[in-house]
C-alpha positions as CSV (number, residue, x, y, z in Angstrom):
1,X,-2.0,25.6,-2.8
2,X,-3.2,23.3,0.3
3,X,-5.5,21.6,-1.9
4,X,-2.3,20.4,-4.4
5,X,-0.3,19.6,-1.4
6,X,-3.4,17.7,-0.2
7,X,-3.4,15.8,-3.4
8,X,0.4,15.1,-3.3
9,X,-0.4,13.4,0.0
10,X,-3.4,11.4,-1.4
11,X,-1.0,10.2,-4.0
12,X,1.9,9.4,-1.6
13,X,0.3,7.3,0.6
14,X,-1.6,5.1,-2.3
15,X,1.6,4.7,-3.6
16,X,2.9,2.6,-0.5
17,X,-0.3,1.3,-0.2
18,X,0.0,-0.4,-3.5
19,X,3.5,-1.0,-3.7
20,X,2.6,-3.0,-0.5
21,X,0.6,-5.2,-2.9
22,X,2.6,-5.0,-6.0
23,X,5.6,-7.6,-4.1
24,X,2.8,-9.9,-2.8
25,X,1.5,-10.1,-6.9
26,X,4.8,-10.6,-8.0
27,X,4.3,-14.3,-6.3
28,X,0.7,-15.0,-8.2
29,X,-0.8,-14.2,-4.7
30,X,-4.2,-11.5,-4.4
31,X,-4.3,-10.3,-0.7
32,X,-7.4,-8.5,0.3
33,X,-5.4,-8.1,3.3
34,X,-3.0,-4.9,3.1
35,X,-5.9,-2.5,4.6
36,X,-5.8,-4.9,7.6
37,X,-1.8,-4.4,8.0
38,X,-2.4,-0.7,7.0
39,X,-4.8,-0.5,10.5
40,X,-2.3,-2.6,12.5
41,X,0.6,-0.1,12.1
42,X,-1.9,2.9,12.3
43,X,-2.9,1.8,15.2
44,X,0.3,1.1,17.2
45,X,2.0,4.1,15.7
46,X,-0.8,6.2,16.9
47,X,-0.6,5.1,20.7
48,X,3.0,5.3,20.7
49,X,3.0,8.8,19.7
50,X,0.4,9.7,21.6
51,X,0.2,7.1,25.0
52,X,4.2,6.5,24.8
53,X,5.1,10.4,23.7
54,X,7.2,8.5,21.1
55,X,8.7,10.5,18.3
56,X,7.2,9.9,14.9
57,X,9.9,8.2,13.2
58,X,10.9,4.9,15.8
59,X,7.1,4.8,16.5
60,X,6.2,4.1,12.2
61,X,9.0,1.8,12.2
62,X,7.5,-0.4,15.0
63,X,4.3,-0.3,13.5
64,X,5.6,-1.6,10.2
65,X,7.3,-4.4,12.3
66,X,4.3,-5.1,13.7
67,X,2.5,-5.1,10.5
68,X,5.2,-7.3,9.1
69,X,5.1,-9.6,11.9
70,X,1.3,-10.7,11.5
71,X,1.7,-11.0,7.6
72,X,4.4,-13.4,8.5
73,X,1.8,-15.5,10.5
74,X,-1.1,-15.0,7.9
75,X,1.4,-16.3,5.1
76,X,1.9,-19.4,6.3
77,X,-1.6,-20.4,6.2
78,X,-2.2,-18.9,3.1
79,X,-0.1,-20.5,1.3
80,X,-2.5,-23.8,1.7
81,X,-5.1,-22.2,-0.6
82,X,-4.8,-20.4,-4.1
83,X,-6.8,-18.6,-6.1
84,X,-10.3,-17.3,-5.1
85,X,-10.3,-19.2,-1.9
86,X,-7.1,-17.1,-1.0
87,X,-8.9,-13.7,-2.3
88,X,-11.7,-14.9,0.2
89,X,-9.4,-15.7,3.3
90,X,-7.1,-12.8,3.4
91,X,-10.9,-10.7,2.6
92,X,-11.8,-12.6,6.0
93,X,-8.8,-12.1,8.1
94,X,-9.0,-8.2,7.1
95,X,-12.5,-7.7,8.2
96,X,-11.2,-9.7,11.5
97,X,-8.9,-7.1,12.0
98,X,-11.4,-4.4,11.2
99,X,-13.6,-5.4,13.3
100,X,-11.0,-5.7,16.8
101,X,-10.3,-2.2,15.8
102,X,-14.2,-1.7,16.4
103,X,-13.7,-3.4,19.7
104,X,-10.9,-2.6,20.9
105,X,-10.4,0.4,23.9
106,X,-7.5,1.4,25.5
107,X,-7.3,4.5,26.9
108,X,-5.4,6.7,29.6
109,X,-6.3,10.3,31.3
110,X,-3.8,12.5,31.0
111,X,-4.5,16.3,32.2
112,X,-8.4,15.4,32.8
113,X,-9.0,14.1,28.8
114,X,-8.8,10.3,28.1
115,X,-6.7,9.5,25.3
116,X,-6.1,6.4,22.7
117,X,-8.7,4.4,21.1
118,X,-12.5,3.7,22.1
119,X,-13.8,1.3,19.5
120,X,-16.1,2.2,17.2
121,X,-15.5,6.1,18.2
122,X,-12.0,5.7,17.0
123,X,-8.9,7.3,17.9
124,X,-9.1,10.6,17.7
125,X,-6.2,12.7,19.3
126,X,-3.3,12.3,17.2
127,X,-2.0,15.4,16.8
128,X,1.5,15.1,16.3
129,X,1.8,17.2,13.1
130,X,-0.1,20.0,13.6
131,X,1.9,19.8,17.4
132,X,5.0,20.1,16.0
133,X,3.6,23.1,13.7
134,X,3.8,20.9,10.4
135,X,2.6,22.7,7.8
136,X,0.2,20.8,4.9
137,X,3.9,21.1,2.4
138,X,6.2,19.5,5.5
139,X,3.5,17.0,5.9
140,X,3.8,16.3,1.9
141,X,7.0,16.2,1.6
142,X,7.3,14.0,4.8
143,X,4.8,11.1,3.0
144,X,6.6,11.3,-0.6
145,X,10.2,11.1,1.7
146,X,8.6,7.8,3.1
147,X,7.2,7.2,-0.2
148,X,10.3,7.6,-2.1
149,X,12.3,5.0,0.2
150,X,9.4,2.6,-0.3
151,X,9.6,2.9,-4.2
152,X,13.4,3.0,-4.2
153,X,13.9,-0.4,-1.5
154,X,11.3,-2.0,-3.9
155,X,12.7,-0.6,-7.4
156,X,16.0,-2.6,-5.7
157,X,15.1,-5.4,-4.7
158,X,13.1,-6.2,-8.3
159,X,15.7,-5.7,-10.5
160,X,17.9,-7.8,-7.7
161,X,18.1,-12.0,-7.7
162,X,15.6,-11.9,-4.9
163,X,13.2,-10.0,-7.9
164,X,13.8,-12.6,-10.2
165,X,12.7,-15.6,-7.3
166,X,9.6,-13.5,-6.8
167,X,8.8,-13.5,-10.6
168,X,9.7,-16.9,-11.1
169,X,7.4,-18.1,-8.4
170,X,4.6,-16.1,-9.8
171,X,4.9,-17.5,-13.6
172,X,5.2,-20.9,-12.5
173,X,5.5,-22.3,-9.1
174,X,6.0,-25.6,-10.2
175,X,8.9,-24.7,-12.3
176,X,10.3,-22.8,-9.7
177,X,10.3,-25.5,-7.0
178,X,11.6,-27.8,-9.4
179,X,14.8,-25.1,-9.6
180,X,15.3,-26.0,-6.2
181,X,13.0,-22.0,-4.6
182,X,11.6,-22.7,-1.4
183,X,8.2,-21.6,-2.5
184,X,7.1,-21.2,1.6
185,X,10.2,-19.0,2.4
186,X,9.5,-16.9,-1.0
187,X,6.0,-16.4,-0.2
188,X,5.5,-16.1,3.1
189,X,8.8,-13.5,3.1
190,X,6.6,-11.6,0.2
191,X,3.7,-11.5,2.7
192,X,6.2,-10.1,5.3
193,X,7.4,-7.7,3.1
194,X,4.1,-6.1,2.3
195,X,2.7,-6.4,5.1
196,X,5.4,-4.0,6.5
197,X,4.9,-1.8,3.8
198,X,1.5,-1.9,4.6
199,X,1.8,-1.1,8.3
200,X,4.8,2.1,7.4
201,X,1.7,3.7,5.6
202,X,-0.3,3.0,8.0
203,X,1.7,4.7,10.6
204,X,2.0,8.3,8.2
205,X,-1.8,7.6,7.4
206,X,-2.7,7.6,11.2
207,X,-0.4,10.8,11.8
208,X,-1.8,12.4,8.4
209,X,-5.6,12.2,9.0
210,X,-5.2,12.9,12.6
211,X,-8.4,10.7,13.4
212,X,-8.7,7.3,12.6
213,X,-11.3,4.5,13.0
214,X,-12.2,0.8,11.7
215,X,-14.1,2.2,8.9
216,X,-11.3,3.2,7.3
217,X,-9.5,0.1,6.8
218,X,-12.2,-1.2,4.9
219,X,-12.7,-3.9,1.9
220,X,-12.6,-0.4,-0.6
221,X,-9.3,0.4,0.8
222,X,-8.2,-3.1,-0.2
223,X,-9.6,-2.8,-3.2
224,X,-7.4,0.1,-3.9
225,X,-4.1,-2.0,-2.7
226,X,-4.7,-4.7,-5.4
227,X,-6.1,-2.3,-8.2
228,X,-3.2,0.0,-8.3
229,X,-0.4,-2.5,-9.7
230,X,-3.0,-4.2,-11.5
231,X,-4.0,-1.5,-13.5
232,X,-0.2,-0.6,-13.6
233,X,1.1,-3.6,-14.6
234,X,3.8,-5.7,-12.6
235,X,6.5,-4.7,-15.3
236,X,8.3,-2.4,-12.5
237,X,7.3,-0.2,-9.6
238,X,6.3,3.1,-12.2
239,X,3.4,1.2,-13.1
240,X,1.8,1.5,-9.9
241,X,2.8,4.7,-10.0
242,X,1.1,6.0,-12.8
243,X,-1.9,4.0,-12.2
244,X,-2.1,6.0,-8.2
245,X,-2.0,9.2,-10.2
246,X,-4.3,7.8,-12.9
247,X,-7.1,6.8,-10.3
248,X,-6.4,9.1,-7.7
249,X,-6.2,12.3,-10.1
250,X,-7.8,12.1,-12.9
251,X,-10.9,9.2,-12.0
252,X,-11.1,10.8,-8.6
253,X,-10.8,14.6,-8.9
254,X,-10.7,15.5,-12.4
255,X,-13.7,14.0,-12.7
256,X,-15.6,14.9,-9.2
257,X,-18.0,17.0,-11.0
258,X,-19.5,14.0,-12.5
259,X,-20.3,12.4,-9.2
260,X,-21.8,8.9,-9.0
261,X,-20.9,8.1,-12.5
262,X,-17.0,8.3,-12.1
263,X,-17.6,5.0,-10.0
264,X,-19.0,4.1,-13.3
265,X,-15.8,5.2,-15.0
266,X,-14.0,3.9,-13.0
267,X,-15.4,-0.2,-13.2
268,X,-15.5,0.8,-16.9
269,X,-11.9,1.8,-17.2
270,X,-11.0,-1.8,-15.1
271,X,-12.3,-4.1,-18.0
272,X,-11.3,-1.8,-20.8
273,X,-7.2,-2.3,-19.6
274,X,-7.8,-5.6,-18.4
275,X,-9.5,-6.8,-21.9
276,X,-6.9,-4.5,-23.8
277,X,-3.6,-4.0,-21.9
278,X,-3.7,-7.6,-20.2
279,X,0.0,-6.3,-19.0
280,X,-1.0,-3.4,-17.2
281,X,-0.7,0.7,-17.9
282,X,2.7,0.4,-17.7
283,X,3.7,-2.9,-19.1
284,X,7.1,-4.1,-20.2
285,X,6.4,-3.1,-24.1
286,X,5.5,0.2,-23.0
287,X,8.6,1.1,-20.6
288,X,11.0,-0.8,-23.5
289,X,9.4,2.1,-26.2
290,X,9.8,5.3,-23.9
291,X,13.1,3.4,-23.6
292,X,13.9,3.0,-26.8
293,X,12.2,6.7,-27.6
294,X,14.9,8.2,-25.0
295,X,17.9,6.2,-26.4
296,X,17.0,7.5,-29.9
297,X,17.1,11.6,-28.7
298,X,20.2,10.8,-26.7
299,X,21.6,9.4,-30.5
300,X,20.6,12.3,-31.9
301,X,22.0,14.9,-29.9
302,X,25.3,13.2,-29.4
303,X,25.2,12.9,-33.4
């Protein structure tokens, strides 16, 4: 059973990871950037439990603050370049961060063993799980918890008037501006936004793997942030959903026993829903017929 709960872990924290992403797209903006945020909050949240003997909770909350707080400072640049050149900068900045990760050491003694980070070694003793005597189902439950809040603030706020800027901002800028949007507020508080996101699974991530080190806030990792509602579709938050459980799953795990050639799969299956469902997985057409499919059965049975 471990190895289900393992993947119900897997699954929750791509989830954030990409719904992280899925507000920044909602503006027309790619950001390589949301492993970078990831790290930040991993990072703090990890020497706070561990340096500051913080609980878990306050310690992931400051670490998505954190998080939130640089993506606030990287949007505002940002927003002077579009398009590729802004795939390329927030690419850049990310590896930045990676690589002060790789650099950076801090570390206390505490009962004769030296704690925190030490560069490229990583930070290794973060242990507040298995101290606590979580078991692999608390710890899943715990992620899809944080998971479920993520999907529900976000389910909110795009089917609120803030939503609708975000949208209107990503079909047309232009248009939008002309309708009197601040398009520097809307997509620099986007950038915020996920970038907390980003930095609260970051914090469980930390916690979850127990060791963490620069290599794992790579440009693959990134990757994954921008794939998921992408492949999804920007419809609503289920899209990025199904497309975690999709990858994650069935590319992934399903089909481990074909080794190199699910990365194969897996470029393949890109180009296919990009040249054939332009909208996504889960695209607008597709949620309106399940709808529409569910309205009909409730029709019947009332009938």
């Amino acid at each position: 059973m471990d190895f289900y709960f393992g993947m119900l872990q897997i699954v929750g924290l791509h989830t954030i990871l990409g719904l992280s992403a899925y507000i920044i797209l909602l503006t027309g903006q790619v950001s390589m950037a949301q492993a970078g945020f990831m790290s930040i909050g991993a990072y703090i949240a990890g020497m706070l439990t561990v340096l500051a003997e913080m609980h878990l909770i306050p310690a992931m909350l400051i670490g998505g603050v954190a998080a939130a707080l640089v993506a606030c400072i990287v949007g505002f640049p940002a927003l002077r370049v579009k398009g590729l050149m802004l795939v390329v900068a927030t690419i850049a900045f990310g590896e930045f961060i990676r690589i002060f990760w790789f650099n950076f050491d801090y570390q206390i003694s505490r009962g004769g063993v030296k704690l925190g980070p030490e560069g490229g070694e990583g930070f290794k003793q973060i242990r507040f799980f298995p101290e606590n005597g979580w078991s692999t189902l608390d710890v899943a439950i715990f992620i899809w918890v944080v998971a479920g809040a993520v999907i529900a603030a976000v389910w909110w706020m795009d089917r609120s008037r803030a939503g609708k800027v975000l949208r209107a901002v990503g079909e047309d800028d232009l248009a939008a501006q002309s309708a009197g949007i601040n398009l520097t507020v809307v997509k620099v508080s986007a950038f915020t936004a996920g970038g907390f996101i980003a930095g609260l699974g970051g914090s469980v991530y930390a916690h979850y793997t127990t060791h963490i080190e620069h290599l794992n806030f790579d440009i693959v990792m990134a990757t994954f942030a921008i794939i998921y509602p992408i492949l999804g579709g920007l419809s609503n938050v289920f899209g990025t959903i199904l497309a975690v459980i999709f990858v994650q799953v069935f590319l992934l795990e399903v089909l481990r026993p074909l080794g190199d050639l699910r990365n194969l799969l897996f470029g393949a299956m890109i180009i296919v829903v990009m040249n054939f469902m332009p909208h996504g997985l889960f695209s607008a057409q597709v949620a309106s017929r399940i709808k529409g499919v569910f309205s009909g059965r409730k029709e019947g049975a009332n009938a």
